[in-house]
N, C-alpha and C positions, 0 to 999 in steps of 0.2 A: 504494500500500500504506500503510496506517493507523500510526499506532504500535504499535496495538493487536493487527494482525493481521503474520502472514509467510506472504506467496503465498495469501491470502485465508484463513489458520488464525490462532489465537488464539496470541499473543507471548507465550511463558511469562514469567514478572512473576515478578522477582527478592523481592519483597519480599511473597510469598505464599509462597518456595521451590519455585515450581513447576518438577517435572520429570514429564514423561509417560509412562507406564509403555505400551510399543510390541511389547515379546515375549508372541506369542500362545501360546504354552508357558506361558508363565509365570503370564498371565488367567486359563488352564484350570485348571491347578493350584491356584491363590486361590480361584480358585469352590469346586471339588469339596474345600475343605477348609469351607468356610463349612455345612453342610447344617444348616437350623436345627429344631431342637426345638421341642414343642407350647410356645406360650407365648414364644417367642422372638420380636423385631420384628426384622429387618436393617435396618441402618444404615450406608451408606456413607457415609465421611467424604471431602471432595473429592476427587468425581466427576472435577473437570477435565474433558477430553473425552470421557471417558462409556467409555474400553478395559476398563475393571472392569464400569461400568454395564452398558452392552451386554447380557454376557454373565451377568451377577447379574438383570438384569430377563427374560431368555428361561428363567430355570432358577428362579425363584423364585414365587410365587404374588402375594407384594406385597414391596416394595423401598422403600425411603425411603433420600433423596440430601440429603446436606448440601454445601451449594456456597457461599465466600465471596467469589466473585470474579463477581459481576454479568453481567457480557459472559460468563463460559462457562457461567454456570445460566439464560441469554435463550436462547444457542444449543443445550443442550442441549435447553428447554422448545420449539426451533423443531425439532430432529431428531428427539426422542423421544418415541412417543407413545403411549407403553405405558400402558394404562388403570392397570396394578398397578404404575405408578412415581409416587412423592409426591416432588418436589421443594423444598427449603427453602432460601431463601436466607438463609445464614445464618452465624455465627461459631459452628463447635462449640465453641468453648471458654466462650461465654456462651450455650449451647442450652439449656432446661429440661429435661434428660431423663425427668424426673417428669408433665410437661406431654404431652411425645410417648408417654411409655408409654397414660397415660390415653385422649388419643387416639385411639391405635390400638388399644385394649383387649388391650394385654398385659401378661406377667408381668413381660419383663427385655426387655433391648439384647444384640442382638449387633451388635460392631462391626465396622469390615472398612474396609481401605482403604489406599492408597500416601497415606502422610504426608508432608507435606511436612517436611522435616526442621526447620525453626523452629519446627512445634508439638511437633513429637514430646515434649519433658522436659514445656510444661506441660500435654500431654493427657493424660502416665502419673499426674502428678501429680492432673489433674481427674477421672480416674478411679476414683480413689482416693478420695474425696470419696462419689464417686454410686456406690459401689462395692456395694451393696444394689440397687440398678437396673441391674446389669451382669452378665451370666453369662460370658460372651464375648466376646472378640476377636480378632482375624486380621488384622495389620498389617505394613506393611512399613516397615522403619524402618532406621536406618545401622545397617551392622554393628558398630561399635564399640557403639553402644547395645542392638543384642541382645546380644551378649557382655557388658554389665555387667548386662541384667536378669537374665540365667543363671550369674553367676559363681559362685564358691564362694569364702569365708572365704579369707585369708590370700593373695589375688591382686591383682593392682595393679587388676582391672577392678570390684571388690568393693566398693562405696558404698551410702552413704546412699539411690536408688531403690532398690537390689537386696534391700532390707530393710526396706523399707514396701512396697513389692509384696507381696514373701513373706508378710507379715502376713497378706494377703486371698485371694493367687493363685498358679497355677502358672503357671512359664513355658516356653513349651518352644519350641526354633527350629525352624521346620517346610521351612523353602524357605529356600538362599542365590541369591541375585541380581546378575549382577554389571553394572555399569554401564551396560554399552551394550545392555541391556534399556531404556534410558532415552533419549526425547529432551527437551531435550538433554541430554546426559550429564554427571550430575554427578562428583566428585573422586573420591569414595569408592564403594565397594560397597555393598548391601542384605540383608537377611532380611529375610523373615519371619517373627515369631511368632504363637503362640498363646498368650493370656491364659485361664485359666481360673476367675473367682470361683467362690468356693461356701465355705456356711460350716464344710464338712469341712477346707480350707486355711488358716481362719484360726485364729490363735495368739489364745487369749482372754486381754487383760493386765487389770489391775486401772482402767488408766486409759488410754484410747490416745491421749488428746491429749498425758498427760505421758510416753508411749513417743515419740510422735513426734518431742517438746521433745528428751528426748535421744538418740535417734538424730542429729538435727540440730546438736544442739550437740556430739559423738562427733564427725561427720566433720566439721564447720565445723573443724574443727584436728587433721586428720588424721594430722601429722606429730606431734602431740604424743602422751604417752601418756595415760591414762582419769585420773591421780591431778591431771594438771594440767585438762586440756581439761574434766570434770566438778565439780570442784571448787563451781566458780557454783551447781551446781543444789542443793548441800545447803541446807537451811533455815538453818543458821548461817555457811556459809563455813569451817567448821573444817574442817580436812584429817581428823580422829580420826573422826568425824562421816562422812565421806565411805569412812572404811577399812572403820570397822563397819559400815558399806551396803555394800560389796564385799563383805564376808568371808563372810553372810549371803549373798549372792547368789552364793558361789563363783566371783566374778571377779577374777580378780589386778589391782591397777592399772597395775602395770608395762607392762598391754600396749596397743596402736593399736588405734583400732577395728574396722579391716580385717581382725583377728584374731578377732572377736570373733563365736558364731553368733546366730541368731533365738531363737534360746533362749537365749543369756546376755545376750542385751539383754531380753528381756522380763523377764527376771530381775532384773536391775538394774531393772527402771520398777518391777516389782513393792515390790520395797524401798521405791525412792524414794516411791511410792506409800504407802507405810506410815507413811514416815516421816511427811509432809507429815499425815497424819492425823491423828498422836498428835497432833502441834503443834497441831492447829488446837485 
């Protein structure tokens, strides 16, 4: 037996986070929530040994698989041999999705796929990015991480993702999963969710690179309140400076961000946004 293999199968590789998703309940349920729309590409994101694939390439017309781990996208290329499956070897997180849409001649991406949990923060993240090439997703991700993309304002699960999501998309948990759906079985438990972009979800701010600055700078010092933790971002440093951009945006400073909704931060970028204008 190889390093690579156990009992002639593929060695799940710690530093991929691979665990393999084994309950066929659970494949059935992924699928029949994926049903893709005119214009829609399906995109699974590591395949691994193909328990998603499978059953996505027999219900689907065409499929395209991202796989970064070499030896399980040779062996799935040697099992499967579905004319309507495209295999890519590749790192979703440096994939052109621009590239693959043209490709395939479609409109957007739907995604779909048991993430391995070391990509999961920077794929929500690169999704967010390419979020004009995305309509869809269907993931399975640590429950702790569904629960902070769903939480609500004023709960310990409530951050900085949960409020650049919101910007673009709905979240909603469709499937809980619990571990020994998994070989091998990792610590924690799973969901699934559903991402849904469209530009009826997104909050239009005046500037969304400088909503993001301070969202980001808002929870980098979470424990502090807005009078301290914002401060930086005024044009001058003055604290007067920073009250009058509250008072306008009807934000108290007194409070944490976690307190704070998608509305009262775009309201603050809006400001800030103003501010930074006159100045110039």
């Amino acid at each position: 037996m190889s390093e690579r293999t156990e009992g002639g199968r593929h060695r799940p590789r710690k530093r991929f986070g691979q665990h393999f998703l084994v309950d066929r309940g659970v494949v059935r349920r992924i699928v029949s929530l994926v049903d893709p729309q005119a214009g829609e590409v399906v995109l699974e994101i590591g395949p691994g040994r193909g328990a998603l694939t499978d059953s996505l390439a027999e219900a689907l017309p065409r499929l395209l698989a991202v796989e970064i781990d070499r030896d399980l996208a040779a062996a799935l290329r040697s099992r499967l041999g579905e004319p309507n499956l495209r295999l890519i070897e590749a790192d979703i997180l440096q994939l052109d999705m621009g590239d693959i849409l043209r490709e395939e001649g479609g409109e957007s991406l739907l995604l779909v796929g048991n993430l391995p949990y070391n990509i999961t923060a920077p794929l929500l993240f690169r999704m967010l990015e390419e979020a004009g090439k995305i309509s869809r997703a269907i993931l399975m991700v640590q429950r702790e991480v569904a629960r902070r993309l769903v939480a609500r304002s004023d709960s310990k699960e409530y951050g900085l993702i949960t409020v650049l999501l919101a910007m673009h998309a709905e979240v909603e948990v469709r499937l809980e999963v619990g571990r020994r759906s998994f070989r091998p079985a990792p610590r924690v438990d799973s969901s699934v969710i559903e991402v849904r972009f469209s530009a009826a979800c997104r909050r239009p701010v005046r500037d969304e690179a400088l909503f993001g600055r301070l969202v980001r700078t808002a929870f980098g010092q979470r424990r502090k309140m807005l009078r301290n933790s914002l401060l930086g971002l005024t044009a001058s440093g003055k604290r007067e400076e920073l009250e009058g951009l509250a008072e306008r945006a009807e934000v108290e400073l007194t409070r944490r961000p976690e307190s704070l909704s998608l509305e009262e931060f775009a309201r603050l970028a809006d400001e800030l946004a103003l501010m930074e204008r006159d100045c110039q």
